[in-house]
C-alpha positions, -999 to +999 in steps of 0.1 A: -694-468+024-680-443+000-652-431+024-643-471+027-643-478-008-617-446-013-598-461+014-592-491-001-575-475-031-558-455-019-543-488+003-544-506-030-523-473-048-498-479-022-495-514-021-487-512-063-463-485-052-446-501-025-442-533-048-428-512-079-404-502-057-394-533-042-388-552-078-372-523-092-343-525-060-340-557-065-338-556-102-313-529-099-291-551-073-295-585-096-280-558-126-255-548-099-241-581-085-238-596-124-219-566-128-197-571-101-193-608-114-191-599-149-163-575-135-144-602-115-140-625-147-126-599-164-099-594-138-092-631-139-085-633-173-060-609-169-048-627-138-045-657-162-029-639-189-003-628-163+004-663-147+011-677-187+040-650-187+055-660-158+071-691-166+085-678-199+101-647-176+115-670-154+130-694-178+147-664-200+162-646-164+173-685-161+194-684-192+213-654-174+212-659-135+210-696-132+224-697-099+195-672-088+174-706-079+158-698-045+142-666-066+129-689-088+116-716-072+098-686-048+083-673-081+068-707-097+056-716-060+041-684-056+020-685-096+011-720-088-008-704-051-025-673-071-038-700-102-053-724-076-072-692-057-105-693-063-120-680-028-131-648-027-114-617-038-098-610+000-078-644-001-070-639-040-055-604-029-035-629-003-017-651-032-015-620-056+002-599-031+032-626-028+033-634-062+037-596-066+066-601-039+084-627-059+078-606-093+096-577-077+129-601-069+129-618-103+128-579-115+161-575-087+177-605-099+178-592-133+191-556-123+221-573-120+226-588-153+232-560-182+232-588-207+196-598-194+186-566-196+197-559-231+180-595-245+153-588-269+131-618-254+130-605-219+124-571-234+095-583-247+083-604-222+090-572-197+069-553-221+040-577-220+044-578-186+039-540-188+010-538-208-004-572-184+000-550-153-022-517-169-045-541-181-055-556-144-054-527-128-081-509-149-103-541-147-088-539-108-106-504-109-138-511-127-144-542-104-141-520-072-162-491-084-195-515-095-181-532-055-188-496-046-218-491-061-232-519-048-224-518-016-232-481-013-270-494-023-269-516+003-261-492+026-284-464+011-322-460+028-350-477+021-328-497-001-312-513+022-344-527+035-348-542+002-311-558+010-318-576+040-354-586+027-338-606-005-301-611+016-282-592-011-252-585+006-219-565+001-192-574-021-153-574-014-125-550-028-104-563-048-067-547-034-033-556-049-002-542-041+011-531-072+039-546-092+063-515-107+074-529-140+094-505-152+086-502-195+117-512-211+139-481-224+145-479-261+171-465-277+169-453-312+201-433-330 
């Protein structure tokens, strides 16, 4: 009777165990997906901040290259794809890579123009562009190392049993190619 009664807690010792275990996974992946999300919205409000430069880019290379309209219409049709993405972080790459694309032959077009380039409002507006572009890749890079972390502890033993039990599942990358803004030069004498 004795050895059955120490049998039982020892089954009952492991049963606690087992369960600390199991809610302290899936605590950890609950603190790991709301980072991931928390993450995400920090990259689309750079996005966003991005997308309200645009049009006030466009309009000022306008002013210069007016004929340049096939460029611009790509541009505008291209911001108006990435705003209305709201899939997943795959399919947002999608739009952001071509409005990348367009950004980089707005940046051609006004290569060609040394008055453009010399006009303190796209100066600024390139700057701010600048400074946009830093910004969402550092949130670019914080959201893809909490995507790695979670997805490494769903890969990890026995947490990944833990994964599959409550269907916590892996996260996507977020990968953009980059858009080279080059910082504008100043002169001082």
């Amino acid at each position: 009777m004795e050895v059955l009664g120490g049998l039982f807690a020892v089954l009952g010792v492991l049963v606690v165990i087992v369960a600390v275990f199991v809610a302290a996974t899936y605590n950890s992946f609950v603190t790991l997906a709301n980072l991931v999300k928390n993450s995400w919205a920090n990259i689309d409000t750079e996005l966003r901040r991005r997308y309200d430069l645009i049009p006030n880019l466009v309009e000022t290379v306008k002013g210069y290259a007016a004929h340049e309209k096939s460029v611009f219409d790509a541009v505008t049709q291209a911001r108006a794809k990435a705003i209305a993405s709201n899939g997943s972080p795959a399919s947002q790459a999608r739009d952001e890579n071509q409005l990348v694309g367009t950004l980089k032959s707005l940046f051609a077009v006004s290569e060609r123009y040394p008055d453009l380039k010399a006009s303190e409002s796209f100066l600024r507006l390139q700057q701010s562009l600048v400074d946009t572009e830093d910004r969402i890749q550092a949130a670019r890079r914080f959201y893809n190392g909490n995507v790695k972390d979670l997805n490494t502890k769903c890969d990890l033993f026995p947490s990944n049993m833990v994964a599959r039990l409550f269907s916590v599942g892996h996260a996507d990358y977020f990968e953009v190619e980059n858009l080279e803004v080059k910082a504008p030069v100043r002169v001082s004498l």
